[in-house]
C-alpha positions as CSV (number, residue, x, y, z in Angstrom):
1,X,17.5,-15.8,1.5
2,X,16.0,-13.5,4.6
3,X,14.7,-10.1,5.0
4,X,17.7,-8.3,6.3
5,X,14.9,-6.3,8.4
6,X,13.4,-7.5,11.5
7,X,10.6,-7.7,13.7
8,X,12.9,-4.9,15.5
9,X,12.6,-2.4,12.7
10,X,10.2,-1.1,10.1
11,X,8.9,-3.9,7.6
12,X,6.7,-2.7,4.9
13,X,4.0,-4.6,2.7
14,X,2.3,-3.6,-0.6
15,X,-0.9,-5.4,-1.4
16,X,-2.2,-5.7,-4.9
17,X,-5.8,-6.7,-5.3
18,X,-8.8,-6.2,-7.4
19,X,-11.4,-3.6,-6.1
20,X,-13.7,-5.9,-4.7
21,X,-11.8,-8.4,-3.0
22,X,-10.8,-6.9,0.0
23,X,-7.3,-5.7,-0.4
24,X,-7.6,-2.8,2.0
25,X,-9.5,-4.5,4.3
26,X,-6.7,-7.2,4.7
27,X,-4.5,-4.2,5.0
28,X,-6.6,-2.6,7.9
29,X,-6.6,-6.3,9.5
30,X,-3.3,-7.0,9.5
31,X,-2.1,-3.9,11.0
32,X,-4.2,-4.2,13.9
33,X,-3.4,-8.0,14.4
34,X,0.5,-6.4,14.0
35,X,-0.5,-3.8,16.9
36,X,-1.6,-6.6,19.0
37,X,1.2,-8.4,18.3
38,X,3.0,-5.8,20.5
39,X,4.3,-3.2,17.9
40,X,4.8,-0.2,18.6
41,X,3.3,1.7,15.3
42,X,1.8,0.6,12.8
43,X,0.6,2.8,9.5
44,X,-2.0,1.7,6.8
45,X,-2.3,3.1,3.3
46,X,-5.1,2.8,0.6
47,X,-4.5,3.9,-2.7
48,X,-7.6,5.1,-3.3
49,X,-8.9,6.9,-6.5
50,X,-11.7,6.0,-9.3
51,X,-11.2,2.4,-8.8
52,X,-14.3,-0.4,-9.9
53,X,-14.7,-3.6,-9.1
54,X,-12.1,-5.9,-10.3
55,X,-9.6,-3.0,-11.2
56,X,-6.0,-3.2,-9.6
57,X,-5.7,-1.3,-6.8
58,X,-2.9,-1.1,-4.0
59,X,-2.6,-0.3,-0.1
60,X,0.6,-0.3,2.1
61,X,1.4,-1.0,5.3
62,X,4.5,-0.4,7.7
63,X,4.7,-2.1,11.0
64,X,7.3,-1.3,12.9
65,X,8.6,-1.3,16.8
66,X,10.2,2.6,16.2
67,X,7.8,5.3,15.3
68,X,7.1,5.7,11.8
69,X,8.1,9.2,10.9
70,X,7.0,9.1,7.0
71,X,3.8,8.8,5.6
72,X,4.3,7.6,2.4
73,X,3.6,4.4,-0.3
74,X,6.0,1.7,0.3
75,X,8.2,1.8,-2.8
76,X,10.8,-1.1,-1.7
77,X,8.5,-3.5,0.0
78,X,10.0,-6.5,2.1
79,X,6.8,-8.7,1.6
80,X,4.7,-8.1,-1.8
81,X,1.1,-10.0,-1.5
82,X,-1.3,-10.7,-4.4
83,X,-4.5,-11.5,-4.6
84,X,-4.8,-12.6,-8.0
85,X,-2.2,-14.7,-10.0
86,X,-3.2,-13.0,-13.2
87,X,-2.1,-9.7,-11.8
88,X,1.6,-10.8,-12.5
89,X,1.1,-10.2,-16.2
90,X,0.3,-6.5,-15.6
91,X,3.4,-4.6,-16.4
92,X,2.8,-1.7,-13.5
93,X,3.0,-5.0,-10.6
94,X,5.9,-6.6,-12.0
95,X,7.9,-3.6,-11.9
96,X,6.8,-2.6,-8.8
97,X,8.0,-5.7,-7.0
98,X,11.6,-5.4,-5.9
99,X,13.9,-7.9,-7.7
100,X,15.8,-8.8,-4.2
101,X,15.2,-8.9,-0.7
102,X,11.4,-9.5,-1.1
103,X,9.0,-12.2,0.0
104,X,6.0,-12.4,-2.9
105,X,2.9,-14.4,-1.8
106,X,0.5,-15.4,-4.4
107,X,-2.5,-16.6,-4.4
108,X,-2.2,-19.6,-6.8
109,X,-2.9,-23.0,-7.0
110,X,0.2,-23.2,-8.3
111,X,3.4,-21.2,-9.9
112,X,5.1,-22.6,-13.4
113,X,8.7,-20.8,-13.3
114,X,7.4,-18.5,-15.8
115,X,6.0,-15.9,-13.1
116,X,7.9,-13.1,-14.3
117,X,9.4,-12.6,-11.0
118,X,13.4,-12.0,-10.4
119,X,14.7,-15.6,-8.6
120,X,16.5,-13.6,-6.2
121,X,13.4,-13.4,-4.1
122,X,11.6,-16.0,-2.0
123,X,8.1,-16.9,-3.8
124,X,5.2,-18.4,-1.9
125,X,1.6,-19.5,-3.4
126,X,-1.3,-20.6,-1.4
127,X,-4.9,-21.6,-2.7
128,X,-6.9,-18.4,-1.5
129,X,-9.8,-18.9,-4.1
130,X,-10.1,-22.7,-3.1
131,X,-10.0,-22.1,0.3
132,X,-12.3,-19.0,-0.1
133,X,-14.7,-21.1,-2.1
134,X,-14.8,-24.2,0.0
135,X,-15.6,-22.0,2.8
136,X,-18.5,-20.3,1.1
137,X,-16.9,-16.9,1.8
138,X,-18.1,-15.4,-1.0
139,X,-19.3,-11.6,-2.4
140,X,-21.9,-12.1,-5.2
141,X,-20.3,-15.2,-5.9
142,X,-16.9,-14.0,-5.9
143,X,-14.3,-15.9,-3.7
144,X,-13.1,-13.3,-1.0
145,X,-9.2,-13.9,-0.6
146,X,-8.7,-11.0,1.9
147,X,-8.6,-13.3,5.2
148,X,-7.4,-16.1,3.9
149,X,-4.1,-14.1,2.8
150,X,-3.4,-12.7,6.2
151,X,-2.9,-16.7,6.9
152,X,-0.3,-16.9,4.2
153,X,1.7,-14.3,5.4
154,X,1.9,-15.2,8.8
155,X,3.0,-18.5,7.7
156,X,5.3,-17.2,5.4
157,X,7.0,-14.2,7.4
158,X,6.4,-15.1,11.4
159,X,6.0,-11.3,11.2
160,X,2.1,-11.5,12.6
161,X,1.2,-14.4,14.9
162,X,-2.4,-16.3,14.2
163,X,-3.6,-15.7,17.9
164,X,-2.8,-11.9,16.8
165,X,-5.0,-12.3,13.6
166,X,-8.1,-14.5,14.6
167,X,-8.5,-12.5,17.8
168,X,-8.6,-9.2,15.2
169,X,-11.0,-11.5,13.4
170,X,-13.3,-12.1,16.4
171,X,-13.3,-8.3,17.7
172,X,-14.7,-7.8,14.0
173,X,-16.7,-10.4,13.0
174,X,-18.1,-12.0,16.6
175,X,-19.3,-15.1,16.2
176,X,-19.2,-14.7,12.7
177,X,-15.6,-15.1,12.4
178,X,-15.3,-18.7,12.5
179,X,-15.2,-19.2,8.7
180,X,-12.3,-16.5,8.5
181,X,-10.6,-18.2,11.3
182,X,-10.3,-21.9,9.6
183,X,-10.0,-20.2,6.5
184,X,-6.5,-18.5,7.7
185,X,-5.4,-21.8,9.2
186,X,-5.9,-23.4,6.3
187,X,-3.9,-20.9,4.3
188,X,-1.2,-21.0,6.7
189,X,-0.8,-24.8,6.3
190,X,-1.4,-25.0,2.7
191,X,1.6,-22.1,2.1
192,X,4.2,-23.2,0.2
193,X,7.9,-21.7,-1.0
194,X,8.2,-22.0,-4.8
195,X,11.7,-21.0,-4.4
């Protein structure tokens, strides 16, 4: 199965993290590695409201080589990324994930076929928290997964290039960047399709 859309049309992306791990910081990232990447508008959402650490939380993104002309929540994402396997037992997720047409990326070790998830979508898992961890990039001893995702979705949508992404890393981070660099390559390599 492929994304009917393009790299010549509008491709949206709902993250679902835990507040703390990054989520719309990923989402800030990869829109500007996406702008880099040459398109021609690009649109980042948080959902922002009471959230605490380790609460779900959701942002949105739309990249795009038209000009966005909505400013909305993605409701029929075309890629679906999650920070946190045990987030697929939460009823609101599930349902929010479209049942066709949709690349999910999880960050698992692993996915039993008991994910909940429709198999009329392509499923992809990557080890954030072991990469994360074996990287030391860490928040009060908390595995950061936010970098290492943007990896896994380049690798699994060609969407975003990696030059795009670890130069977007470098303009942020300056020398400090290097973890988040090998950390994305890793996650990149270690992607794989479940089905």
């Amino acid at each position: 199965m492929v994304i009917e859309k393009t790299k010549l049309s509008n491709n949206e992306v709902t993250f679902f993290s835990r507040g703390g791990q990054g989520g719309i910081t990923a989402c800030q990232l990869l829109a500007e590695a996406a702008f880099q990447d040459g398109y021609r508008d690009v649109m980042s959402v948080p959902q922002i409201g009471a959230e605490r650490r380790g609460a779900p939380i959701r942002a949105f993104l739309i990249i795009s080589q038209d000009d966005i002309r909505t400013i909305s929540a993605v409701t029929n994402p075309d890629v679906v990324l999650v920070f946190d396997e045990a987030m697929l037992k939460l009823p609101p997720i599930i349902n929010a994930i479209p049942k066709k047409n949709c690349k999910v990326i999880v960050n698992a070790e692993s996915l039993n076929g008991n994910s909940g998830l429709s198999k009329n979508i392509e499923l992809y898992t990557f080890p954030g928290t072991s990469i994360a961890m074996g990287l030391d990039l860490t928040l009060e001893g908390l595995p950061l997964v936010n970098v290492p995702i943007l990896g896994a979705f380049s690798g699994a949508t060609n969407l975003v290039s990696m030059d795009s992404i670890g130069t977007v890393l470098k303009n942020k981070w300056k020398a400090k960047a290097e973890k988040n660099i090998e950390s994305i390559k890793l996650a990149h390599e270690k992607t794989i399709r479940v089905y």
